[in-house]
C-alpha positions in Angstrom: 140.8 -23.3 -205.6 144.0 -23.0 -203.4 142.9 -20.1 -201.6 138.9 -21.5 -201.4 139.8 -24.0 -199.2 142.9 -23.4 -197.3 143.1 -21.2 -196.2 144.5 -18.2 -194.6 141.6 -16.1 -194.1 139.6 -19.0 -192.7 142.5 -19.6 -189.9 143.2 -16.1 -189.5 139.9 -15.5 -187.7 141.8 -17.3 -184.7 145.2 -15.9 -185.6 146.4 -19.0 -187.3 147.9 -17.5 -191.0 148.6 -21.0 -191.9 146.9 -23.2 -195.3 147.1 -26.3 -193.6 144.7 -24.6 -190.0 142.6 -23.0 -192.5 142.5 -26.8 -194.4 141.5 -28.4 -190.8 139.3 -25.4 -190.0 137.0 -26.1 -193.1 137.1 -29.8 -191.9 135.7 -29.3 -188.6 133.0 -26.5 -190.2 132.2 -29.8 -192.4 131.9 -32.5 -189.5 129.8 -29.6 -187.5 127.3 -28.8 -190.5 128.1 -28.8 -193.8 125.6 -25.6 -194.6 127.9 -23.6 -192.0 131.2 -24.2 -194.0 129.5 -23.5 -197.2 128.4 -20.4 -196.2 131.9 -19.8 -194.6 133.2 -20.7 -197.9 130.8 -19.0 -199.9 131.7 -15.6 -197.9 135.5 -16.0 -198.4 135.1 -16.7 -202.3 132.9 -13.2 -202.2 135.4 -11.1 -200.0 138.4 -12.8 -202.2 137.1 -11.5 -205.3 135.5 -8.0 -203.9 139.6 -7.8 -202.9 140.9 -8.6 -206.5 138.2 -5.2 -207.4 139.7 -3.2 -204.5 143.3 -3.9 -206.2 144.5 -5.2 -202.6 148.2 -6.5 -202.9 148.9 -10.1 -203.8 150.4 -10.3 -200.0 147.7 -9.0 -198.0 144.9 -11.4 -200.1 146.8 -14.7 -199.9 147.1 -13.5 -195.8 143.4 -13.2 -195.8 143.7 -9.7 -193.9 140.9 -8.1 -195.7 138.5 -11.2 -196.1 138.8 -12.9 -192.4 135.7 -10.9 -191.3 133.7 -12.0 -194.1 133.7 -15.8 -193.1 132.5 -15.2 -189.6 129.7 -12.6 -191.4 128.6 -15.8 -193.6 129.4 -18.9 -190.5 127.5 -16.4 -188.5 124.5 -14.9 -190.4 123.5 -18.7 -191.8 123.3 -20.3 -187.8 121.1 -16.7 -186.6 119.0 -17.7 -189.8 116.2 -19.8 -187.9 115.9 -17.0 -185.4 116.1 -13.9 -187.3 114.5 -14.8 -190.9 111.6 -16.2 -191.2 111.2 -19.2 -193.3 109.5 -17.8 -196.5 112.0 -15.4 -196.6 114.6 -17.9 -196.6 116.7 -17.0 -199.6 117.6 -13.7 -198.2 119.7 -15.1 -195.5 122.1 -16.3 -198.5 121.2 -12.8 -200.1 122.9 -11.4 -196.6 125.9 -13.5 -196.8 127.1 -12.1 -200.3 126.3 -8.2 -199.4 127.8 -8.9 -195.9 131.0 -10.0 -197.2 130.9 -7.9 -199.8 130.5 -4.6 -197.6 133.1 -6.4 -194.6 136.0 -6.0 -197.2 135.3 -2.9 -197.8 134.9 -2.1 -194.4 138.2 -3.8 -193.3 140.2 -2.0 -195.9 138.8 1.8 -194.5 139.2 0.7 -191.4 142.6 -0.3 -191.9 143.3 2.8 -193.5 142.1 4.6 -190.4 143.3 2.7 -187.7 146.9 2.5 -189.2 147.0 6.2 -189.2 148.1 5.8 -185.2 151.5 5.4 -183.7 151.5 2.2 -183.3 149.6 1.4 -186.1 146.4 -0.6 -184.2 144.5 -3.3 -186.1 140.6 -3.4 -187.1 140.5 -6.9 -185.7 136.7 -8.1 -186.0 134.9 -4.9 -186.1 134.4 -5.3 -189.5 132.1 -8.0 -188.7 130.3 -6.8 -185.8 129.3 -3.5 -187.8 128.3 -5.7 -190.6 126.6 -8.1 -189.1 124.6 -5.9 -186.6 123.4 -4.1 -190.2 122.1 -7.3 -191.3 120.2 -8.2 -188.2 118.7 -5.1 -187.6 117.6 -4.7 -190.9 116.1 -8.4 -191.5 114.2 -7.6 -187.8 112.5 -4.5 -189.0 112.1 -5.2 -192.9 109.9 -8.6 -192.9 108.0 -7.8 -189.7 107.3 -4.6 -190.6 105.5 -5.5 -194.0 103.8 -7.6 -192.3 102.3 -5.7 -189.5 102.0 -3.1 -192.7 99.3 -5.7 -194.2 97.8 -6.0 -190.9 96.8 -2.4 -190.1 93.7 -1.0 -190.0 94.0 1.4 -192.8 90.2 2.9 -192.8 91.6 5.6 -189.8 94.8 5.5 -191.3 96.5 5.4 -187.7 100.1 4.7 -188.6 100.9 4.3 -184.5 99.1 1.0 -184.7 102.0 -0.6 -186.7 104.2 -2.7 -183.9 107.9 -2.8 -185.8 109.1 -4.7 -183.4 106.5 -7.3 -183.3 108.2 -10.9 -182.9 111.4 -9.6 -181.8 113.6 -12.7 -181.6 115.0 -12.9 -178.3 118.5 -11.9 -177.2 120.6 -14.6 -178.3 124.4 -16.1 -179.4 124.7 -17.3 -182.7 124.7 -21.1 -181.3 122.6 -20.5 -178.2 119.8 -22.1 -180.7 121.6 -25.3 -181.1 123.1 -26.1 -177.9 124.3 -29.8 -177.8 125.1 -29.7 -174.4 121.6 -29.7 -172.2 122.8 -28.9 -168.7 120.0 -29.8 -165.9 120.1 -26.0 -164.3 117.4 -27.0 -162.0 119.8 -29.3 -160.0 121.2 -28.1 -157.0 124.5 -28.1 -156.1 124.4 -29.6 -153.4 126.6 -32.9 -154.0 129.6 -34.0 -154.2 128.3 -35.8 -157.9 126.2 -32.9 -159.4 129.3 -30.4 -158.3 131.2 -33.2 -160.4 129.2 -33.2 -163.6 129.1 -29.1 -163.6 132.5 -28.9 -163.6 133.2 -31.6 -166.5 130.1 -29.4 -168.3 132.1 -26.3 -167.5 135.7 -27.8 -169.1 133.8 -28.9 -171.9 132.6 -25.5 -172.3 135.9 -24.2 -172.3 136.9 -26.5 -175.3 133.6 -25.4 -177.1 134.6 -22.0 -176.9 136.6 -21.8 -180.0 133.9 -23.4 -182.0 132.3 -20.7 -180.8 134.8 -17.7 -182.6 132.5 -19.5 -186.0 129.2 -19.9 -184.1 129.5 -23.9 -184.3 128.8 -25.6 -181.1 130.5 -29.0 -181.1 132.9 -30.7 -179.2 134.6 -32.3 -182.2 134.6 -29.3 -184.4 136.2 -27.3 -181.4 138.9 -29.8 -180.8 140.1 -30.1 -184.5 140.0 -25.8 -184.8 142.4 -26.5 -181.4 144.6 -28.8 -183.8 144.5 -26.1 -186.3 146.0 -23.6 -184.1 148.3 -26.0 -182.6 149.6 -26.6 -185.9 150.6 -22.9 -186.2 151.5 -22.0 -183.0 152.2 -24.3 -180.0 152.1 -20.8 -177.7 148.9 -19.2 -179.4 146.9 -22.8 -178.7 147.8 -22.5 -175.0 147.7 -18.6 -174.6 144.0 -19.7 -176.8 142.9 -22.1 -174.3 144.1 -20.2 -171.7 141.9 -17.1 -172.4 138.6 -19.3 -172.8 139.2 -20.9 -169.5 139.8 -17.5 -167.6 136.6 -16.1 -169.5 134.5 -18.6 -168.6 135.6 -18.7 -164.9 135.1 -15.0 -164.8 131.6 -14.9 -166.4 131.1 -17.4 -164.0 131.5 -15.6 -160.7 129.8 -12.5 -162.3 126.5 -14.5 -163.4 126.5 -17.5 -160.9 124.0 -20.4 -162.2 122.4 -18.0 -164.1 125.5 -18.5 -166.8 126.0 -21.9 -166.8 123.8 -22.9 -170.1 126.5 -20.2 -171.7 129.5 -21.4 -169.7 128.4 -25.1 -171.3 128.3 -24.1 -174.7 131.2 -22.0 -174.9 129.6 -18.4 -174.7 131.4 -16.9 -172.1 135.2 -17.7 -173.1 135.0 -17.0 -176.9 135.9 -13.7 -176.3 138.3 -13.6 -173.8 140.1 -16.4 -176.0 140.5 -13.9 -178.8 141.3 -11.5 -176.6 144.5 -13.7 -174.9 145.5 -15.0 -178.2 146.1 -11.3 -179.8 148.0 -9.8 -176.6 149.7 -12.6 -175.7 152.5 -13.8 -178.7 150.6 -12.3 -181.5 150.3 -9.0 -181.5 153.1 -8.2 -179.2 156.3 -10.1 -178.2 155.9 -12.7 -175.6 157.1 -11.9 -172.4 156.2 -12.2 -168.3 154.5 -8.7 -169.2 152.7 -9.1 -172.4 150.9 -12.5 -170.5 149.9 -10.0 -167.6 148.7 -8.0 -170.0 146.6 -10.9 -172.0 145.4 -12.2 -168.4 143.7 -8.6 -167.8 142.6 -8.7 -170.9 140.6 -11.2 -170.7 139.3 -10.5 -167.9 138.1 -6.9 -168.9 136.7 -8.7 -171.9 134.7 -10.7 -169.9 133.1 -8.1 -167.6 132.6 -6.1 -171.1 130.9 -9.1 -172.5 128.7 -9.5 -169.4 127.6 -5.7 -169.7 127.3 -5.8 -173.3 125.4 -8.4 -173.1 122.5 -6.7 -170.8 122.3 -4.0 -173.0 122.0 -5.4 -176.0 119.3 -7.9 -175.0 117.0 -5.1 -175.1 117.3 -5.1 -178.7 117.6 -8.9 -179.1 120.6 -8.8 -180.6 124.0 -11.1 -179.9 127.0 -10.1 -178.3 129.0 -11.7 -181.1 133.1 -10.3 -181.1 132.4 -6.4 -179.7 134.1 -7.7 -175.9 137.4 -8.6 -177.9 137.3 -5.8 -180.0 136.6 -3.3 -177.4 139.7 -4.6 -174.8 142.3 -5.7 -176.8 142.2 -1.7 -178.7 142.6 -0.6 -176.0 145.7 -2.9 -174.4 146.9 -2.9 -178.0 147.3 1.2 -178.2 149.2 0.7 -174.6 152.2 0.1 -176.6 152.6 3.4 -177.6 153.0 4.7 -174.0 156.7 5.1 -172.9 158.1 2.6 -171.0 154.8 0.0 -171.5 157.4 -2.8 -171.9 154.9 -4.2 -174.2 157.3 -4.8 -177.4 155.6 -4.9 -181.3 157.0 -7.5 -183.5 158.5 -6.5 -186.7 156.9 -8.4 -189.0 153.6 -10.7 -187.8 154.3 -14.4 -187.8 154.2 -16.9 -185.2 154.2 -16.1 -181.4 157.6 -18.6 -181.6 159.0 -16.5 -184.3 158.0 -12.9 -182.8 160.2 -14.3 -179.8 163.3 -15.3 -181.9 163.5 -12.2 -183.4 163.3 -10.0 -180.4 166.1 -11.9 -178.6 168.2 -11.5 -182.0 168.0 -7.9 -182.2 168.3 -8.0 -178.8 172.0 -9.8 -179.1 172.5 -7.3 -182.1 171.8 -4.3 -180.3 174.2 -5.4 -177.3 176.9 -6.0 -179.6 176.6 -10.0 -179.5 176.6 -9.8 -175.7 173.7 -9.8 -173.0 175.8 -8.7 -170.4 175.6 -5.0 -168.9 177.5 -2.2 -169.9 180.5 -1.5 -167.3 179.2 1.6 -164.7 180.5 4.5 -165.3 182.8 4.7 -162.6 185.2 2.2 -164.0 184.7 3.1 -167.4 186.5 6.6 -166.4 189.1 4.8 -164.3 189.7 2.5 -167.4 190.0 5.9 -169.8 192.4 7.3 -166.9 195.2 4.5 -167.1 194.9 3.4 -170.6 195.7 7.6 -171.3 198.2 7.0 -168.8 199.5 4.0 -171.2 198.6 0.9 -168.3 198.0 -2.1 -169.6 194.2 -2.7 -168.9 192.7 -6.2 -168.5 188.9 -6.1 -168.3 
């Protein structure tokens, strides 16, 4: 029951190994829809137990490293279920849930297995999902609508080319696009001082929204407690998270122009980048002045990924969901392993706070208890010459 409802692989889709986030997470998934956190739930009970059959080390389950991707498959897949199941095939989208969490473990784990082959070792992060959950979309596109058009067919000629498969294609959404609680007026100009007013406040609110968003929950309440839930784990990883979804936003922004402000409302446009700041910045690597340059880019490259991305896969209508993130931080997380980067791993993955402590102990360790500089080498030989010379030497 512990690990049901705290817990660790609820928070750790936003970086936050902690019971108590993963206790306030579930809240807010409860106070957003109750159907969303039981399908959250339901996924993490599945990936739990498809773990326990995969003989995955005490350490790595309770962490929820393994099972983290399976929550988002089931938050995610039941919120697409209006748009991408139809409604007499309703029990399949709870079908989906279990296989999609089921296959995302096993997924992680080979991933994990590949991926940690490299020098640095580099993290799945959410691909797990996106591969999953791209499988279950497709598939419940093609399989319904195609027995249907099937039944539909003139058979007398039998003219198989008559059969549409992508008749009804749902169009190219985000999980929560559907539900948007926010309804900007997009056919107001901006040509006040007031409306300029109310699009920014929109905007901000959309930059709170945004983490909702990492679960495919649109709510301003929900978003603020998952905020809490961070905070509680990391003071730096809530800013360096909030951070992220403002520069994502502001950056889909001035690529899209009004044309992104119903996603810049509800949150669409800095989910990604928010990931993407959180995991460069504190979590994945030490925090330093060059590891939050190195978040700030990221986040912007996540957000011109998202943006293309985006284009591309509306032709399929099929979401963005976590492949921006996934795509930029790889590749700023393999930078480490270039000479000289100045991006520094942390031993052991903890808190940002932690990662920073440790750094500057080994750091003190390393310099013999000291951070001052080693003597040049100039005086060090003058030092050698009169000590050989028996001086006394004072230094």
């Amino acid at each position: 029951m512990r690990v049901l409802l705290s817990d660790e692989n609820i928070s750790q889709v936003v970086f936050a190994n902690n019971p108590v986030s993963g206790l306030l997470i579930v809240t807010a998934l409860l106070v957003a829809e109750p159907t969303i956190a039981a399908a959250g739930l339901l996924a993490s009970t599945i990936a739990l137990a498809s773990c326990v059959l995969l003989n995955q080390s005490r350490d790595v389950v309770s962490a929820g490293l393994t099972s983290y991707c399976a929550v988002i498959v089931g938050t995610v897949t039941l919120t697409l279920a209006p748009t991408f199941f139809h409604q007499d095939k309703h029990y399949m989208v709870w079908v989906a849930i279990i296989l999609g969490a089921v296959f995302s473990v096993y997924l992680t784990s080979s991933l994990n297995n590949i991926m940690g082959s490299f020098n640095p070792p580099l993290p799945c992060l959410t691909l797990p999902f996106n591969i999953t959950t791209y499988i279950l979309l497709i598939c419940v596109q093609v399989w319904p609508s195609g027995r249907e058009d099937i039944s539909k067919t003139d058979t007398s000629n039998n003219n198989t080319e008559q059969i549409n498969w992508s008749q009804e294609k749902p169009p190219p959404v985000h999980p929560t696009e559907i539900r948007t609680s926010i309804s900007p007026s997009s056919a107001v100009e901006l040509n006040t001082t007031s409306a300029l007013a109310n699009y920014a406040t929109e905007v901000m609110v959309g930059t709170v929204v945004s983490v909702g968003q990492v679960y495919a929950v649109n709510d301003v309440t929900t978003s603020v407690l998952m905020y809490a839930a961070i905070l509680i784990f990391s003071p730096l990883l809530a800013t360096m998270s909030y951070i992220g979804a403002l520069l994502g936003t502001l950056t889909g922004l001035t690529i899209l122009g009004r044309s992104g402000l119903v996603q810049a409302y509800s949150g669409l446009l800095g989910y990604n980048s928010l990931l993407s700041t959180a995991a460069v910045a504190g979590f994945f690597y030490v925090i330093s002045w060059r590891s939050v340059v190195a978040a700030i880019l990221n986040a912007l490259f996540t957000s011109l990924i998202q943006v293309a991305l985006s284009s591309s896969l509306q032709q399929m209508g099929l979401p963005v969901l976590t492949m921006p993130f996934v795509i930029s931080t790889t590749v700023f997380l393999a930078a480490s392993s270039t000479n000289g980067s100045g991006l520094v791993r942390p031993r052991e993955i903890s808190t940002p706070e932690k990662h920073r402590a440790d750094h500057v102990a080994a750091t003190v360790r390393g310099s013999g208890g000291s951070f001052s500089r080693p003597l040049p080498k100039e005086i060090r030989t003058d030092i050698s010459t009169r000590e050989e010379n028996g001086e006394c030497v004072a230094v």
